[in-house]
Structures are given as C-alpha cells and as structure tokens.
C-alpha positions as a printed Julia matrix, in Angstrom:
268×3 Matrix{Float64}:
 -21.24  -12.3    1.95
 -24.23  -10.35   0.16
 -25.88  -13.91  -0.09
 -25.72  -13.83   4.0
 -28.8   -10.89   4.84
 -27.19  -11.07   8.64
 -24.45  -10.02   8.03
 -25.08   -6.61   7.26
 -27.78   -6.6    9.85
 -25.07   -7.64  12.11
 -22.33   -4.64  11.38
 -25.71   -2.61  11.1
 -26.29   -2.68  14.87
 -22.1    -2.44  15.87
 -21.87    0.54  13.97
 -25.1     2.27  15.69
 -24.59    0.56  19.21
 -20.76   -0.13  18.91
 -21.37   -2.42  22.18
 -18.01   -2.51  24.16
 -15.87    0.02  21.68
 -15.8    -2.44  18.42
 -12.01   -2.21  17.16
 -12.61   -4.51  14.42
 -14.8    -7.25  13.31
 -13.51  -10.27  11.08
 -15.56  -13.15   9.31
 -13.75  -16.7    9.22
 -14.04  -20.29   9.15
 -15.38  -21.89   5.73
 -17.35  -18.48   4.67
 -13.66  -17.42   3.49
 -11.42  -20.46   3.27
 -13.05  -23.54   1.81
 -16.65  -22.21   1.38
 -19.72  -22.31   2.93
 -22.02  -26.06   3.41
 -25.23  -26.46   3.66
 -24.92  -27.04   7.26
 -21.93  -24.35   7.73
 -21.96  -21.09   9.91
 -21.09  -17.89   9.91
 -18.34  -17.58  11.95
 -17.77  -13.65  13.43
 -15.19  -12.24  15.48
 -15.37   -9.23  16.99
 -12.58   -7.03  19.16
 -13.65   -4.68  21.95
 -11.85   -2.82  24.13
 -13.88   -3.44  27.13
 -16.64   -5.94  28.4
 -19.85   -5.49  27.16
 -22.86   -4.12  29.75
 -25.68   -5.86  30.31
 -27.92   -3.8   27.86
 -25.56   -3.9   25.17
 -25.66   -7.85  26.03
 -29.7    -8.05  25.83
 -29.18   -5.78  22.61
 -26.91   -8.13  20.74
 -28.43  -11.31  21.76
 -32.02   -9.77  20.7
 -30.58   -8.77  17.13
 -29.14  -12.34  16.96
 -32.38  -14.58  17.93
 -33.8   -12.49  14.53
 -31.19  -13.47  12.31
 -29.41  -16.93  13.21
 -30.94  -19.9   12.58
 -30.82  -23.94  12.21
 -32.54  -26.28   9.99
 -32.72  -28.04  13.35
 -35.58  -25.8   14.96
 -37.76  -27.69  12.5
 -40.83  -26.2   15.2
 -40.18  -22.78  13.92
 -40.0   -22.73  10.6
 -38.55  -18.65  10.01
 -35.95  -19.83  12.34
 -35.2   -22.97  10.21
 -34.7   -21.67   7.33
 -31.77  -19.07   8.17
 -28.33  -19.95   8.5
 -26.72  -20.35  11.84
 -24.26  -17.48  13.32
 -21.51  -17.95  15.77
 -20.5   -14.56  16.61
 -17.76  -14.18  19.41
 -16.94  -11.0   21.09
 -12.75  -10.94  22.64
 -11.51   -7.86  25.23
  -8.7    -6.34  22.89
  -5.14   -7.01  25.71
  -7.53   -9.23  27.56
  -7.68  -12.71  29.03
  -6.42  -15.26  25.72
  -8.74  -17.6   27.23
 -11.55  -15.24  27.91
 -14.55  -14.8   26.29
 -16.56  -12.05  26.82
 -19.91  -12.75  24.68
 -21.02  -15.91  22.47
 -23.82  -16.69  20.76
 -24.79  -19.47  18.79
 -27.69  -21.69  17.51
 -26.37  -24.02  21.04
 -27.34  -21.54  22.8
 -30.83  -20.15  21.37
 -33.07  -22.29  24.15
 -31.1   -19.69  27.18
 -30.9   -16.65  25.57
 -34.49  -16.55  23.74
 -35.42  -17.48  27.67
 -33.63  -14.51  29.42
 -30.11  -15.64  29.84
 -27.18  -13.34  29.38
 -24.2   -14.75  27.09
 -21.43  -13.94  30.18
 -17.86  -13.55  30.25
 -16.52  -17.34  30.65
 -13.01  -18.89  30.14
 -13.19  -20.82  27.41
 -10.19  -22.82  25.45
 -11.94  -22.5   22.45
 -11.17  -18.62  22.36
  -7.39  -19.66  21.69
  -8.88  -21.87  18.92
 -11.02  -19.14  17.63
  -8.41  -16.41  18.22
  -5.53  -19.03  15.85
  -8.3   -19.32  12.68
  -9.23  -15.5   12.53
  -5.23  -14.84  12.74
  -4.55  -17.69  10.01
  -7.75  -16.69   7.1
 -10.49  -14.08   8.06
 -12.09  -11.21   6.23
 -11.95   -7.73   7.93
 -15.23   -6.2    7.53
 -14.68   -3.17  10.53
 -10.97   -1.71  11.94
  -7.59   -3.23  11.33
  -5.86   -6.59  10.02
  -6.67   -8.69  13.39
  -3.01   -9.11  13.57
  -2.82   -5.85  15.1
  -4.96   -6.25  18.25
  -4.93   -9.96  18.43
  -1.42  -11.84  20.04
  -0.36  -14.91  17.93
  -0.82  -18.5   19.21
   1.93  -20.86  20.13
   1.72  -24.47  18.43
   1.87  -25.79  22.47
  -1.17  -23.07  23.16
  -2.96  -23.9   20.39
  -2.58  -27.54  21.29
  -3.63  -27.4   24.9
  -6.47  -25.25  23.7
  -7.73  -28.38  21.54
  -7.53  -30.68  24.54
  -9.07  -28.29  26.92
 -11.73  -28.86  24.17
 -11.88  -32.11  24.16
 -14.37  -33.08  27.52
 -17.06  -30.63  26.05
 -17.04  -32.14  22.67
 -17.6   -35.82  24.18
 -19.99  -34.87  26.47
 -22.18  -33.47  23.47
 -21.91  -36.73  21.35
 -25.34  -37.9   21.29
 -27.98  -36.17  19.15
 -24.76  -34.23  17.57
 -22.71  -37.45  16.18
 -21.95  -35.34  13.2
 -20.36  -32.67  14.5
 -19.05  -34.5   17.29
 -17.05  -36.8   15.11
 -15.88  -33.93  12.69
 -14.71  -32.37  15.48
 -12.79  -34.62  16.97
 -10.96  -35.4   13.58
 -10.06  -32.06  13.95
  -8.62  -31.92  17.53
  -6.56  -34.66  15.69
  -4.87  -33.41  13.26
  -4.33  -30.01  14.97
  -2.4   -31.7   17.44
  -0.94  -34.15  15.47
   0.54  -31.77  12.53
   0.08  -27.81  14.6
  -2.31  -26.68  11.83
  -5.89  -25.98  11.7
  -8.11  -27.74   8.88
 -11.45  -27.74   7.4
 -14.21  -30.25   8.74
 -14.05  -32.24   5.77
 -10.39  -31.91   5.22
  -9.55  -33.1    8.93
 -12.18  -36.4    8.46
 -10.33  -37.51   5.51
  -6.91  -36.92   7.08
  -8.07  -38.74  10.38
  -9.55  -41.68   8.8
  -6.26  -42.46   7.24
  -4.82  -42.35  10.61
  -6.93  -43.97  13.25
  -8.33  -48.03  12.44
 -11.89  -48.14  12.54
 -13.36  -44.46  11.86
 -12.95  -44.44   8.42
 -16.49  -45.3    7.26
 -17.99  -42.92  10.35
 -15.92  -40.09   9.67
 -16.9   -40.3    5.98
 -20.58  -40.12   6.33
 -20.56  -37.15   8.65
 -18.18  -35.82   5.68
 -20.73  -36.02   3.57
 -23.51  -34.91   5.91
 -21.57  -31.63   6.28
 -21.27  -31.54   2.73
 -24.79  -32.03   1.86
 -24.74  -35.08   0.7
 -26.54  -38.36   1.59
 -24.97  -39.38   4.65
 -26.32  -40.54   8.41
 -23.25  -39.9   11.03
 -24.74  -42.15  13.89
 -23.51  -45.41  12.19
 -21.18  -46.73  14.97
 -20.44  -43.1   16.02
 -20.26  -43.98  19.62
 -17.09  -46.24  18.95
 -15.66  -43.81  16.36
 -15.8   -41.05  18.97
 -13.62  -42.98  21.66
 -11.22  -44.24  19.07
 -10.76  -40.71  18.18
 -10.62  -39.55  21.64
  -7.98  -41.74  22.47
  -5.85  -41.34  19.46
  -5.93  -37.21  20.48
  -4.91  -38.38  23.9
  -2.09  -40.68  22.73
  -1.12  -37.96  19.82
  -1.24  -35.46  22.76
   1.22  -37.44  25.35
   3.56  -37.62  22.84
   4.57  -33.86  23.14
   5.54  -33.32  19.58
   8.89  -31.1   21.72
   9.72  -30.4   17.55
   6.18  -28.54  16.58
   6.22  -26.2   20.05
   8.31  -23.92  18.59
   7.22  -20.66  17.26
   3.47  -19.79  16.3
   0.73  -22.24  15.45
   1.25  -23.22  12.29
  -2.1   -23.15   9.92
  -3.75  -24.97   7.59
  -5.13  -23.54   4.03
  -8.44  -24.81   4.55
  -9.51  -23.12   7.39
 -12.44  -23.98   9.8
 -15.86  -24.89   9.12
C-alpha cells in the first residue's frame, strides 16, 4: 500500500497515540483481494482493548479529515483528489455488534463540524468483522483470528439484513453503491459467502429478472468505466430488496451450520 500516502500516516499516529490500546490493525476489502477501483476505499480495521476517550476520538477524526477523501467533494479540490478511508475501530471481547469508532467520507459533513464518531450498534460490524477474518493484511499485532470470534453463516446473514433498511434509505444520489450493495446482501445470503462489488452484480443479475442492465452499469461505474447507475435504479433497488427478503425467508436451515463461509474476492 506504498501507493496509499494514508496509510502510513494512519499507523503513524496509532503507534504515537495508540488510542484505546491498538492490538492489531488489518487492511481489507478490494486493497488485498480483488484490487483497488477508481472509486474503491481503503478499508481499516483496528482492535482495541478498550473504548476510545474523547481526545483520542477528536485526535483520530482530525488525522482522518487530512487524509481521506472523495472525488465527490468536487468544492474542495485537496479533498477530491485523495482516496476515501473507512477505518473502523472494534473493543477486542466486546459487543460483536458494537462499534466503537467509524469514520468515513459519509461522515466528513459531522465530524469536520464537531461531531464525535460514538460507540453505536451497528450490524455492519459482523459484516466487517467476517471480511477482515476471511482476506486482510496485518499491518500492527497478531493474525485477527486471534482477537476476533468467527461469524456464523446465520450471524453473518442477519447481519446483511439488519443492513438492509440503511442501504434503501440511502438510494438516491448513491444509486451506485446502493445497487452494488444490495447485489451483495444477495448473494451473501443466498450462497453464505462474501463477494466483491463487481463479482456480486454479475452473480445477482443472473438471478433476479430485471436488474441486469442496472446492476451492470454501476459495475462498470465502480470499475471506472463509462457507466451512469441511475438508469431505472429505483426499480432495480426494490427488485433486489425483495429478492434478499424472499432469499432470506427461506432460511437456507443447510448453510447455518458452522462459520460463514467466504468468498475469494473479498469486499470492495
């Protein structure tokens, strides 16, 4: 990740600060599985052992407004031009569903205005918790394996529905993602294994009548390629949404045993 410059920034300030008691930080997602897109981020974990304090909260959010960014703050053009950084912070033996600290680009508008990324329970930390255990990099402490608990397939499944109301309520002005996304909800609880964006569109187009053309522009949006994801995105995103909840009913009793089984792709 030398082609990254926040990365090191990033392990910079949780080696002098080590907010929390850092037991180990892991990159994830596409950076190590299918490759960063244009439009990709970079996806850190990190393990404490307890809850960060409010300064070390003002600390890390600080460091992150200076090196995370989005081609979509086209108003600020040093922030546009960096890539976006989801970094997550988990309480090692803590909540499964807790999330102690997030940031991402989401989130810039609060934090650059004063608010403190909180403790929260979130579904998505089982999600998050399933990729880093299934393809991450350890850049500080241990294999995650050793302070992170596996995931059930049925955890990691009602994870992805708890999921699911956020992601629909963010549909418009984020079609894209919103549609990737839901592909992926799809096929995680369809098959029990966690794909890449653009690996879980194609899969999901063969599956559901009507998305294929939608999912495969916001494919190749993600990819960097001409694309524009808000063709008849509104429709693809309830077909979708009902095809998770009908794939969901259906209990799949044959894919709860065991842990969550994952996909080579990864996330991103």
């Amino acid at each position: 990740m030398a082609s990254e410059p926040a990365v090191p920034l990033i392990l910079e300030h949780l080696d002098t600060h080590d907010p929390g008691g850092v037991r180990g930080v892991y990159l994830y997602g596409s950076a190590v599985t299918s490759g960063l897109t244009v439009h990709s981020d970079v996806d850190l974990l990190v393990i404490v052992r307890r809850s960060l304090n409010q300064a070390e909260r003002h600390q890390l959010s600080a460091l992150l407004l200076q090196v995370s960014g989005w081609s979509g703050h086209a108003d600020d053009p040093a922030v546009s031009s960096r890539r976006p950084v989801e970094l997550t912070v988990l309480v090692e033996h803590g909540s499964p569903r807790r999330i102690d600290y997030q940031y991402g680009e989401w989130l810039r508008a609060e934090i650059a205005a004063g608010a403190l990324s909180r403790p929260v329970s979130d579904p998505d930390a089982v999600v998050l918790r399933a990729t880093a255990l299934d393809a991450s990099r350890t850049l500080r402490g241990p294999h995650p394996d050793q302070l992170l608990e596996p995931v059930s397939a049925s955890e990691l499944r009602a994870a992805m529905m708890g999921a699911l109301p956020d992601v629909l309520a963010g549909v418009d002005g984020d079609e894209r993602n919103a549609l990737l996304t839901l592909a992926r909800i799809l096929v995680t609880v369809r098959t029990g294994r966690i794909v890449s964006k653009h690996v879980a569109a194609a899969q999901a187009g063969e599956w559901v009548p009507g998305v294929a053309g939608p999912l495969d522009q916001a494919r190749r949006e993600h990819l960097g390629e001409d694309g524009h994801s808000t063709q008849d995105a509104r429709s693809a995103t309830a077909l979708l949404a009902d095809a998770i909840r009908d794939e969901y009913s259906q209990g799949r009793p044959g894919r709860e045993k065991g842990t969550a089984a994952m996909g080579g792709s990864g996330a991103g």
